[in-house]
KEKOLFI-274159 format. One record per residue (C-alpha): residue number from 1; residue in three letters; x, y, z. Coordinates in steps of 0.02 Angstrom, whole numbers, plus 50000, padded with zeros to 5 digits. Example, Ala and Ser with C-alpha at 12.3 -4.5 7.8 and 13.67 -1.06 7.14 Angstrom:
(1, "ALA", (50615, 49775, 50390))
(2, "SER", (50684, 49947, 50357))
% end
This chain:
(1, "UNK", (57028, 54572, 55410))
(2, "UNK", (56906, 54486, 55298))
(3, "UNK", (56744, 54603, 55264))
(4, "UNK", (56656, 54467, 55151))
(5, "UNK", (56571, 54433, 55335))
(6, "UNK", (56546, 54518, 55500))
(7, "UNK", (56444, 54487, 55635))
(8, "UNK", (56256, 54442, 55627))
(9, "UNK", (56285, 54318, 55761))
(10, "UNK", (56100, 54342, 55833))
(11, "UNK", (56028, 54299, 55671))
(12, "UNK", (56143, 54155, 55630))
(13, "UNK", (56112, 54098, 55804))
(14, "UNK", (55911, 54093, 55738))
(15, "UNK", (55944, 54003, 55606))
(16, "UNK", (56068, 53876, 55681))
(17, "UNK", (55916, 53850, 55824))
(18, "UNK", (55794, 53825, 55699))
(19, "UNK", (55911, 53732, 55622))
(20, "UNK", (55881, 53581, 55742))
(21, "UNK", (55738, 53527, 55734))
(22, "UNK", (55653, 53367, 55630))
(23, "UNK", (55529, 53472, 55567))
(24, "UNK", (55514, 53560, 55421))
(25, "UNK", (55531, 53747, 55427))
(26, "UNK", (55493, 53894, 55304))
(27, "UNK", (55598, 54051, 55342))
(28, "UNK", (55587, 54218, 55278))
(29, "UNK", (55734, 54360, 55278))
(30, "UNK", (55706, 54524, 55212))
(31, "UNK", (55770, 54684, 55213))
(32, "UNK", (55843, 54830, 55103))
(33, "UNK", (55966, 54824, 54945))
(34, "UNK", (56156, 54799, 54993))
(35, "UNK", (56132, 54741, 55187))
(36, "UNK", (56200, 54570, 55171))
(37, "UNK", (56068, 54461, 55159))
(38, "UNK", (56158, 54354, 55031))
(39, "UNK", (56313, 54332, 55130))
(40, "UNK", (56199, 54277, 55287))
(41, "UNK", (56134, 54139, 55194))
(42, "UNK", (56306, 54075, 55131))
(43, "UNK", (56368, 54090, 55297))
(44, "UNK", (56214, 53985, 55359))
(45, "UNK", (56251, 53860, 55230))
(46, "UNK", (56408, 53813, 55273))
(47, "UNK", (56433, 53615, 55325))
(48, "UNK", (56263, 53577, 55262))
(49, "UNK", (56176, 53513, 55116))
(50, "UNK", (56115, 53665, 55046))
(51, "UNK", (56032, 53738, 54858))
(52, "UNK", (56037, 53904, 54830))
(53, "UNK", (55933, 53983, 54686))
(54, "UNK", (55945, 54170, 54646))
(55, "UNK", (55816, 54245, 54554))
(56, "UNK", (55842, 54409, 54418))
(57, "UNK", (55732, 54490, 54305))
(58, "UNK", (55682, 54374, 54178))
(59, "UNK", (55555, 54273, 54101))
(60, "UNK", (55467, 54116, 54218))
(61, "UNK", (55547, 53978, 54087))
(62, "UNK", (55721, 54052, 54088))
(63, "UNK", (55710, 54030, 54289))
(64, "UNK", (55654, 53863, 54283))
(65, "UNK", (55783, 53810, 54156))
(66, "UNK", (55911, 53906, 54268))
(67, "UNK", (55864, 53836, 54432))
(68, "UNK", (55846, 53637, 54347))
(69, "UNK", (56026, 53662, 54310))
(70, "UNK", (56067, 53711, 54482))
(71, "UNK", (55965, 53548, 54558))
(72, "UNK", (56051, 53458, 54431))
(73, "UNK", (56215, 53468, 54472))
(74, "UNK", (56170, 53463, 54663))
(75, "UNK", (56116, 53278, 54647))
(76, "UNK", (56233, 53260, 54494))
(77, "UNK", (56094, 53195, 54372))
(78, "UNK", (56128, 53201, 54191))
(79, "UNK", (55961, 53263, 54161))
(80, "UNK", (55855, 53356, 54245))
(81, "UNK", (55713, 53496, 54193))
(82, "UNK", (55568, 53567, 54282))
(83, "UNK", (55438, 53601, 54177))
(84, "UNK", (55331, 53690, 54307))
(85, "UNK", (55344, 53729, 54500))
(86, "UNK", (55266, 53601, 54535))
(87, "UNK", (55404, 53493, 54465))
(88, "UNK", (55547, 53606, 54586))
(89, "UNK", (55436, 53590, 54740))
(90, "UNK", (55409, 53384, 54713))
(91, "UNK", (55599, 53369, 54691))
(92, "UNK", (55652, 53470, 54846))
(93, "UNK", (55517, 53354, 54938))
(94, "UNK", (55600, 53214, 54875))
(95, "UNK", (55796, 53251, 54922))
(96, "UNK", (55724, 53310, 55099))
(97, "UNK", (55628, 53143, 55154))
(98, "UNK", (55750, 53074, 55258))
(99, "UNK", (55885, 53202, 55281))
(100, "UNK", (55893, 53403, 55308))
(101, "UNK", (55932, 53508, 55174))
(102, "UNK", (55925, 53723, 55163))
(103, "UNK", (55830, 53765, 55026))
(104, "UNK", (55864, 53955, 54994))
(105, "UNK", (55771, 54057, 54851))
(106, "UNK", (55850, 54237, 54852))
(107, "UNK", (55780, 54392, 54782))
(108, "UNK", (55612, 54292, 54773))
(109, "UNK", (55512, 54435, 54726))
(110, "UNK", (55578, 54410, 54549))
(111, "UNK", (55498, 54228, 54534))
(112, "UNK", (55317, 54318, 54587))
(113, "UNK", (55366, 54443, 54473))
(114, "UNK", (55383, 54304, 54326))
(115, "UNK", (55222, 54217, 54383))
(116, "UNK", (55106, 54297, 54507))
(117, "UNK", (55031, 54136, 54553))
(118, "UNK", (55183, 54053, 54629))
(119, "UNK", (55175, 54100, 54848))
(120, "UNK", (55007, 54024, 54780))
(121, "UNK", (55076, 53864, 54708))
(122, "UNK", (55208, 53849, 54862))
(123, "UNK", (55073, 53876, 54989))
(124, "UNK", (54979, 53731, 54896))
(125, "UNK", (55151, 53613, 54902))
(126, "UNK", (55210, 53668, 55054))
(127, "UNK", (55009, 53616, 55136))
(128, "UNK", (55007, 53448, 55045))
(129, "UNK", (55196, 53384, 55047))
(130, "UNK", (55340, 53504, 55088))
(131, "UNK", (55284, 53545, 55271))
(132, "UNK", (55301, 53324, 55289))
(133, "UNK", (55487, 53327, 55232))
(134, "UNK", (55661, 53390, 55314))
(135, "UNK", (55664, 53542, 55199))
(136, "UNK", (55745, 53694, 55264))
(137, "UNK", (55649, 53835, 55160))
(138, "UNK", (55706, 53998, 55150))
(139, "UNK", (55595, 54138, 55047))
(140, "UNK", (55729, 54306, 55050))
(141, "UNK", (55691, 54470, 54956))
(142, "UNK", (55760, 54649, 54962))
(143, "UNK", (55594, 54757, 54933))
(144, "UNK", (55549, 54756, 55102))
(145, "UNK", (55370, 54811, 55058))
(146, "UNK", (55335, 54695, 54950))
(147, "UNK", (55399, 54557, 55064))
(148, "UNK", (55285, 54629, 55206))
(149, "UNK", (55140, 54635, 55088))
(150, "UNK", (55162, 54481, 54995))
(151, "UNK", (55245, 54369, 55095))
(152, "UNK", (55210, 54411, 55277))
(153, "UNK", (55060, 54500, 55258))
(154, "UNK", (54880, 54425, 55323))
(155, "UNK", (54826, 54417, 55140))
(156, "UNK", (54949, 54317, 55074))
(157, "UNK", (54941, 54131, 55013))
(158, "UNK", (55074, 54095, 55143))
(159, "UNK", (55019, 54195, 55295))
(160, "UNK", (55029, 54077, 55450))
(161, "UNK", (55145, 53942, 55346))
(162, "UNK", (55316, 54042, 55424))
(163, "UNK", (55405, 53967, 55574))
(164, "UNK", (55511, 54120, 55572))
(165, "UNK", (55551, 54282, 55504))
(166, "UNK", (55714, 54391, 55512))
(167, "UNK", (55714, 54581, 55455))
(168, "UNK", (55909, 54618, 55440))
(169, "UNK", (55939, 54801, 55474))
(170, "UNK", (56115, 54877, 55461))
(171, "UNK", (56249, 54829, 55563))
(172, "UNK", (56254, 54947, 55715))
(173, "UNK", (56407, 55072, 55733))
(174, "UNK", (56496, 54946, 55873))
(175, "UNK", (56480, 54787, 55721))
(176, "UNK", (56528, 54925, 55578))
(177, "UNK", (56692, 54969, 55708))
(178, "UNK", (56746, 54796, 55646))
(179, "UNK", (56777, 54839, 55479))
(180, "UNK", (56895, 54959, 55516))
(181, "UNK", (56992, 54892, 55655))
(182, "UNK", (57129, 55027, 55635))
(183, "UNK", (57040, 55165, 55638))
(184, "UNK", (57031, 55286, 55790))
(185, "UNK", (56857, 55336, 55846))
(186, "UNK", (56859, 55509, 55747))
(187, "UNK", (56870, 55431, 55597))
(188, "UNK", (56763, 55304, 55607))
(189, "UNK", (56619, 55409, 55685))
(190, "UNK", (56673, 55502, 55507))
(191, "UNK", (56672, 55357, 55411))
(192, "UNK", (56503, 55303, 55493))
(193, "UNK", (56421, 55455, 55466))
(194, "UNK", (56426, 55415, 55271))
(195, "UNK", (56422, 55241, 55251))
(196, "UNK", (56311, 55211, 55423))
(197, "UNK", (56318, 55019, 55447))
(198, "UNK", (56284, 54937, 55257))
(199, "UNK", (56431, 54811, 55225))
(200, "UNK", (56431, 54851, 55044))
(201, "UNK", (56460, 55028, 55073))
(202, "UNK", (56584, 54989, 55215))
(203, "UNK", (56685, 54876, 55099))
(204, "UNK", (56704, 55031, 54985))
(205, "UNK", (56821, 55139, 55111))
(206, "UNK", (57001, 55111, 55154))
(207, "UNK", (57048, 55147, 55330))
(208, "UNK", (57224, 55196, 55281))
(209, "UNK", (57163, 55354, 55175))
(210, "UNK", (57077, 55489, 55269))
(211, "UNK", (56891, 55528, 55241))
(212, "UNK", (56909, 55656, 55126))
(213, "UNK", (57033, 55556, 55007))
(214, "UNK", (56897, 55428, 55019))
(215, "UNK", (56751, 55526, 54964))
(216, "UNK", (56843, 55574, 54830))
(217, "UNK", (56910, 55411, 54773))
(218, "UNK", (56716, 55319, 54819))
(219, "UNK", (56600, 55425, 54797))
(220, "UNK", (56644, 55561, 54685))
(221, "UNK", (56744, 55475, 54564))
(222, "UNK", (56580, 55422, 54453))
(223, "UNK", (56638, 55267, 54395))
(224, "UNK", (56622, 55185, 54569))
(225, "UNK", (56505, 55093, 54650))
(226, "UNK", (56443, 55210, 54794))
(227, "UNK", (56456, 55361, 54655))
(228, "UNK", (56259, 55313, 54589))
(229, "UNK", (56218, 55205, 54731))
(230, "UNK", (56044, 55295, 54804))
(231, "UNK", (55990, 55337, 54603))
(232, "UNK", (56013, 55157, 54567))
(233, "UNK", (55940, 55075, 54742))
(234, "UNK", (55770, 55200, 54709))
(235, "UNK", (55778, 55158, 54515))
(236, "UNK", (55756, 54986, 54563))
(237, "UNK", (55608, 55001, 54702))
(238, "UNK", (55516, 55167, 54608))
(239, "UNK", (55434, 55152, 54453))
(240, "UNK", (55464, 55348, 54430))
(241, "UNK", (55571, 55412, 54564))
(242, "UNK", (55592, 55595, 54506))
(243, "UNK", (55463, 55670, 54643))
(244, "UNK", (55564, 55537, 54793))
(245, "UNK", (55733, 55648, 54730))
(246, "UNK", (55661, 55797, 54773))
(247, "UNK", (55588, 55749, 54928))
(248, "UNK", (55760, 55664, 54999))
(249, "UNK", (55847, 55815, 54928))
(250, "UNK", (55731, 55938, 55009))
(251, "UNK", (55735, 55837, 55172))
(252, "UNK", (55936, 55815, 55180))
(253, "UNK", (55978, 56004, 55147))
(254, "UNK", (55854, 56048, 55322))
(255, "UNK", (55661, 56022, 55286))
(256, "UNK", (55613, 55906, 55428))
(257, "UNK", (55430, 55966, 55455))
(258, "UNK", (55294, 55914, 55323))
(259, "UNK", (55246, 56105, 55281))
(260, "UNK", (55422, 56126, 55244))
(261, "UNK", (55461, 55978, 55141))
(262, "UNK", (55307, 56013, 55051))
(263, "UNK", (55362, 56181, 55015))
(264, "UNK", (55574, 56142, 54975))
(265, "UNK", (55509, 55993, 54847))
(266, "UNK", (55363, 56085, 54777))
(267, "UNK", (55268, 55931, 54833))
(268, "UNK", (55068, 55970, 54842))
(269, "UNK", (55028, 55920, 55022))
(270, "UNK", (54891, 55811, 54989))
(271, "UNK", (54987, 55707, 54890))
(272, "UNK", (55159, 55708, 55018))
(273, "UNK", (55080, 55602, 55137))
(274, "UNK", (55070, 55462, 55007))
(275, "UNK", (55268, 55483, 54945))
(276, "UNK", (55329, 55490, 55124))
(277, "UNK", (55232, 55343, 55181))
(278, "UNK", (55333, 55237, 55025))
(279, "UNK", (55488, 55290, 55076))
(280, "UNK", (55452, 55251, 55268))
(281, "UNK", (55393, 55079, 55203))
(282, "UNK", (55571, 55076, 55106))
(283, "UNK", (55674, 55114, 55272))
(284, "UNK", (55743, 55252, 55184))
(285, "UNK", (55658, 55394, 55289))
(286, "UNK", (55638, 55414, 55486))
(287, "UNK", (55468, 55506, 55577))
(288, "UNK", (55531, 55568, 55735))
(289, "UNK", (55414, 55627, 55864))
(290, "UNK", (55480, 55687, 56031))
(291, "UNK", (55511, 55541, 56149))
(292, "UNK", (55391, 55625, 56298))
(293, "UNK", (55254, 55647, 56178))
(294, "UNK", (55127, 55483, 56153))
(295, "UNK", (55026, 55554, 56009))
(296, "UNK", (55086, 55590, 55855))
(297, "UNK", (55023, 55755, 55765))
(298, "UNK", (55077, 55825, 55614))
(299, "UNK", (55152, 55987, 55712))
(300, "UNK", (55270, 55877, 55822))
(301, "UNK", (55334, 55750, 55691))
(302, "UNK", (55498, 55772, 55604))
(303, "UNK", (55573, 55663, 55464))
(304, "UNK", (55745, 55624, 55430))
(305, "UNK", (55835, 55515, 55293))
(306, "UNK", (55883, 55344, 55372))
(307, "UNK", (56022, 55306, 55282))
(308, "UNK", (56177, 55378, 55280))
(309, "UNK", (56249, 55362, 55125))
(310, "UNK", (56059, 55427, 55047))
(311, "UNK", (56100, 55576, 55171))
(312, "UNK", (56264, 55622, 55091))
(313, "UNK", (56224, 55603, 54919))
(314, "UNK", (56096, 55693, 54939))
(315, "UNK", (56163, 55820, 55035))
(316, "UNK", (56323, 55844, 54936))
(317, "UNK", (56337, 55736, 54783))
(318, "UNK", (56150, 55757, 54699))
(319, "UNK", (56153, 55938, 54694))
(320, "UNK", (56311, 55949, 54640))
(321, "UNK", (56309, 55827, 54498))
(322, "UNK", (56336, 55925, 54347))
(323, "UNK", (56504, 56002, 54429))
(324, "UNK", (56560, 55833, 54443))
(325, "UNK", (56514, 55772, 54285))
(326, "UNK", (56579, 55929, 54218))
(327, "UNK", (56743, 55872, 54314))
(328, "UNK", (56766, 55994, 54452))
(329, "UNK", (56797, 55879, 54591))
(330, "UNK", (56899, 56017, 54701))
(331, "UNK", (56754, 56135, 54685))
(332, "UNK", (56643, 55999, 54756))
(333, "UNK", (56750, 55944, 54889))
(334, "UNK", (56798, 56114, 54945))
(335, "UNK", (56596, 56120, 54977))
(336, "UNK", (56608, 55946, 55082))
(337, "UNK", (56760, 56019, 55175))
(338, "UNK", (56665, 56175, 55217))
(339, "UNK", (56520, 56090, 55317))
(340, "UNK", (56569, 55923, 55340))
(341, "UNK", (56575, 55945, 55535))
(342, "UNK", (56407, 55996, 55543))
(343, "UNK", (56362, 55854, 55418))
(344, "UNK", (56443, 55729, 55541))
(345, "UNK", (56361, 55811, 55705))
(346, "UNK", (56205, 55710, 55657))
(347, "UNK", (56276, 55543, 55639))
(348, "UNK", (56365, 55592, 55818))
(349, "UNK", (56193, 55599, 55906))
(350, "UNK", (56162, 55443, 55806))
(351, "UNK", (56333, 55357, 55883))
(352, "UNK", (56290, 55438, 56055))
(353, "UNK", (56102, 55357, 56076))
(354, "UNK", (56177, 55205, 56016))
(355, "UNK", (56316, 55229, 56157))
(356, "UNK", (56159, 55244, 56287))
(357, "UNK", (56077, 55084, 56217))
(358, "UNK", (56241, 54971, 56240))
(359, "UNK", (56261, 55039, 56402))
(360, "UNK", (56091, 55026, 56454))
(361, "UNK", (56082, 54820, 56399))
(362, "UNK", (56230, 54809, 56498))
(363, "UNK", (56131, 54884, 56651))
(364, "UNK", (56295, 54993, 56654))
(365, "UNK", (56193, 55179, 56667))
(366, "UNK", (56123, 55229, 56833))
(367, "UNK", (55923, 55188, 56773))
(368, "UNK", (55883, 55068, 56641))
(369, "UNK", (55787, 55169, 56508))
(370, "UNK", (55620, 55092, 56424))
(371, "UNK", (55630, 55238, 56276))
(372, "UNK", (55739, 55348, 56183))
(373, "UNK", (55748, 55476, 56077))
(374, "UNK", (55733, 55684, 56055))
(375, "UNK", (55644, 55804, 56130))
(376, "UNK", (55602, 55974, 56053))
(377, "UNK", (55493, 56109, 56104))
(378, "UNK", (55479, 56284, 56000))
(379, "UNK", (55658, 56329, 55983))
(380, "UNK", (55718, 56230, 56123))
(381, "UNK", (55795, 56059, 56084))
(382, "UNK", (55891, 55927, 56186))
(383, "UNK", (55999, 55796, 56064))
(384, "UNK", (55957, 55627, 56175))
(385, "UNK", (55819, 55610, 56304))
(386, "UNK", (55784, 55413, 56393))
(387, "UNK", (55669, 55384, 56504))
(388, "UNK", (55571, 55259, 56608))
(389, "UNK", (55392, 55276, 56634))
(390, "UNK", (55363, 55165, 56794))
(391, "UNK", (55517, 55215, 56871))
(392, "UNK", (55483, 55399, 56830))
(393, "UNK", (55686, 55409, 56779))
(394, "UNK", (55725, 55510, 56641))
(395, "UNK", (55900, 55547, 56573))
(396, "UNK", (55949, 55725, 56468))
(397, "UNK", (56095, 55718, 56352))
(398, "UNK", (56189, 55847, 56215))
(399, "UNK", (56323, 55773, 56094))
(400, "UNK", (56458, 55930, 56024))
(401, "UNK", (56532, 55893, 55871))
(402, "UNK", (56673, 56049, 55881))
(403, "UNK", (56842, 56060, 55869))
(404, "UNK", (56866, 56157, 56048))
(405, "UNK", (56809, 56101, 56191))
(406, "UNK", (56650, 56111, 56269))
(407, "UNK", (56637, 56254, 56371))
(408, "UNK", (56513, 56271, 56542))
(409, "UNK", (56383, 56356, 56442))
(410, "UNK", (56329, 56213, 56353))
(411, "UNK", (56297, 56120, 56544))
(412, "UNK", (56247, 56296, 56588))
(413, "UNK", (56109, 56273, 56434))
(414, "UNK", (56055, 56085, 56475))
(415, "UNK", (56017, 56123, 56647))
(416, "UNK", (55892, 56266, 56581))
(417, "UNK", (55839, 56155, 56449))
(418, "UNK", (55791, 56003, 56543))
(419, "UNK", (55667, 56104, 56658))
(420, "UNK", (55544, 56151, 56507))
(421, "UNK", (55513, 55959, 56470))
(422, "UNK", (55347, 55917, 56527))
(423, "UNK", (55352, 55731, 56581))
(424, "UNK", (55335, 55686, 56768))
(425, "UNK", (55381, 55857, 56837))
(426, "UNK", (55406, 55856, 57050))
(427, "UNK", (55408, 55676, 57015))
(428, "UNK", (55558, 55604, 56917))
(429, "UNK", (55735, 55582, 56960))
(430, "UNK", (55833, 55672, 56811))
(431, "UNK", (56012, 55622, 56762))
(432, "UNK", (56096, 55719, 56626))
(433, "UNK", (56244, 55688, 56506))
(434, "UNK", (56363, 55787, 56383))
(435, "UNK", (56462, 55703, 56246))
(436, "UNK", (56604, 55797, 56167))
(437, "UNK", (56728, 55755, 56018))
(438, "UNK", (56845, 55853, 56101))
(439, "UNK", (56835, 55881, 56280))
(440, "UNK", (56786, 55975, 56399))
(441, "UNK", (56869, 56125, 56465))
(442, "UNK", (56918, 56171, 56659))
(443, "UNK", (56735, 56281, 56700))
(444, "UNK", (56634, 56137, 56616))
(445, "UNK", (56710, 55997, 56730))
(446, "UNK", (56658, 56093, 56852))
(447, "UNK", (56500, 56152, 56830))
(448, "UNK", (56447, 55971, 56782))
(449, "UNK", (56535, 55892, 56931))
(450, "UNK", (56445, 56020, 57045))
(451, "UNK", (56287, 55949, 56941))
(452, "UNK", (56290, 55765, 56922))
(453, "UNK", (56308, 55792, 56739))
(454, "UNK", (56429, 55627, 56679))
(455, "UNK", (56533, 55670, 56530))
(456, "UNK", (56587, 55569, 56391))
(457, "UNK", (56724, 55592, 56273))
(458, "UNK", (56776, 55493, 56109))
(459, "UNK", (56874, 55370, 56207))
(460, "UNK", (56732, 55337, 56333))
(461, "UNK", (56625, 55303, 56175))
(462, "UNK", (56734, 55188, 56102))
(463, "UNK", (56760, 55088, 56265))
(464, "UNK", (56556, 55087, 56256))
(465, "UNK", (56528, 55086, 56090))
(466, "UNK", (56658, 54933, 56031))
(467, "UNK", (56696, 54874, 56194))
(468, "UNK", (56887, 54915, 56154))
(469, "UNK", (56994, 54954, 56304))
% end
């Protein structure tokens, strides 16, 4: 199978409808490090006239030499040089009078970087001559922050100027099934569970070795890619990311509640608020608040790292760094071994909600569902609760990760555990659900059958999930 492209058919779909029309459009794609934004924009390219400019680090001049020599071989000129923006944006004007051309300026935030007037200068060109021509402009940038600030934002030259906008997120665990087409749905929940759905990271694995040989070969080995991946990623958006490593550690090894991620990363807490807020900004954090609950207070909001490959390294491969600089990759891996199922329960719940929301677009669930989420209460906590508010439907779910199967106590527990969420009591219709990696055994069958409680197991999820029969 090819991996240099998969999917993203909703967003090339955007782009091919916007595509269409006379007039001239100014696009803007952003999202995080490593999601494929480059590859979207080749794809888009294909079978049209198309320049593509990607910016690095580097001084203004050395940009605009590089880029004249990219718009000079396009029109196959023997000379051509831009001595100023000014001179780019009048040229693409020019070539886009009378026929449509895709104008693409990747990583974009590095041109800014180079001269901090230029959104200013394009908002000028694109007021006075570029929005007149059959240009095709896309603006594309990793630091999602920045882009939201700079380029979207309401105080930016070129707020109101987009005709579109596309945030690309990860692939979703039914898209990232298609890189590993071989795989049965244990390992790639596995596999998932570390690289979640980034197709750099999922290019990295090889469906043919198990997980563990994998990890080994990918991710501890420290002369590959994914081996410095999450340093390198927060090197690049973080000025000083020494307090953001402790934080991410603190929050991947269990502190999920401000008090104790201020406490596990010896964070003051009148400065956390500030940290935690970047990362959200970054997509590289979660704030979970249960799904019943409409306000948000500090005592019922939970974080949790976003990414999955940031959850692993942090979890195992951070902390463990000197033992695997030092060479001792057994000793490490014997660690992974030890609580990897636990490690992979979380990505399960992940895979499960997931499981909910393709069934629920396919109006294939008994309700549709308006929200979803957790719900947790004291020590009490149920893995996956939807609901509807106007229909007053609300569905309960657990997802076992375990080797055996799941035994009538855990239907036993959901049934006790549904009655102490407060939503809609004497007025809802409840539905409930268990997913197991394993199965269920005789008394649980049962005891959910005499309850209405539908059960899923791995092949039910991948029938859901990848829409494999």
């Amino acid at each position: 199978m090819n991996k240099k492209f998969v999917d993203r058919e909703s967003e090339l779909r955007t782009l091919e409808d916007a595509f269409t029309s006379e007039n001239a459009d100014l696009i803007i794609i952003y999202g995080r490090r490593r999601v494929g934004k480059t590859e979207l924009i080749k794809k888009f390219f294909e079978n049209k006239r198309h320049l593509y400019f990607l910016a690095d680090l580097q001084k203004e001049e050395r940009l605009l030499k590089m880029f004249s020599e990219i718009a000079r071989l396009a029109v196959k000129k023997e000379y051509l040089r831009f001595e100023g923006w000014d001179g780019l944006f009048g040229f693409l004007t020019d070539i886009a009078k009378k026929e449509r051309v895709v104008v693409a300026f990747d990583e974009v935030g590095y041109i800014n970087e180079a001269n901090p007037a230029f959104y200013s200068i394009l908002q000028r060109f694109w007021d006075e001559r570029l929005q007149h021509a059959k240009v095709f402009l896309i603006l594309c940038g990793s630091s999602v922050s920045m882009m939201e600030r700079d380029v979207l934002g309401y105080r930016s030259p070129l707020y109101g100027r987009r005709t579109g906008q596309i945030e690309l997120k990860p692939l979703t665990y039914k898209d990232s099934r298609r890189f590993f087409p071989g795989l049965d749905e244990r390992g790639m929940i596995e596999f998932y569970s570390i690289l979640g759905g980034v197709p750099a990271y999922l290019k990295q694995f090889d469906e043919d070795k198990d997980v563990f040989e994998n990890i080994e070969k990918e991710i501890l080995d420290p002369d590959k890619f994914l081996y410095m991946e999450p340093r390198f990623v927060l090197l690049e958006e973080l000025r000083d990311p020494t307090t953001y490593l402790s934080i991410l550690t603190a929050i991947s090894q269990g502190a999920c509640k401000f008090n104790e991620i201020s406490q596990s990363s010896y964070v003051e807490p009148t400065k956390l608020s500030k940290y935690l807020s970047v990362l959200l900004n970054l997509r590289l954090i979660n704030k979970i608040r249960p799904v019943t609950e409409r306000r948000e207070f500090r005592r019922n909001t939970s974080y949790s790292i976003g990414d999955n490959l940031f959850n692993f390294w942090f979890k195992f491969v951070h902390p463990h760094h000197p033992l695997i600089e030092g060479g001792e990759i057994e000793v490490v891996m014997d660690i992974i071994r030890s609580d990897f199922d636990r490690f992979v329960s979380f990505a399960f719940e992940d895979v499960c909600r997931q499981t909910l929301l393709e069934l629920n677009a396919e109006r294939g669930l008994p309700f549709t569902f308006m929200k979803i989420g957790k719900w947790w209460h004291k020590e009490n906590e149920i893995d996956i609760v939807a609901l509807n508010d106007r229909t007053k439907e609300i569905l309960f779910a657990e997802c076992k990760w375990q080797d055996r199967k799941v035994g009538k106590d855990v239907a036993e527990d959901l049934l006790r555990k549904k009655e102490l969420v407060d939503w809609n009591k004497d007025r809802r219709k409840e539905h409930c659900a268990i997913f197991s990696k394993s199965g269920f055994q005789k008394s649980c069958i049962e005891r959910c059958n005499e309850n209405g409680i539908v059960m899923f197991d791995l092949k039910d999820v991948k029938r859901a999930s990848a829409g494999i029969d």
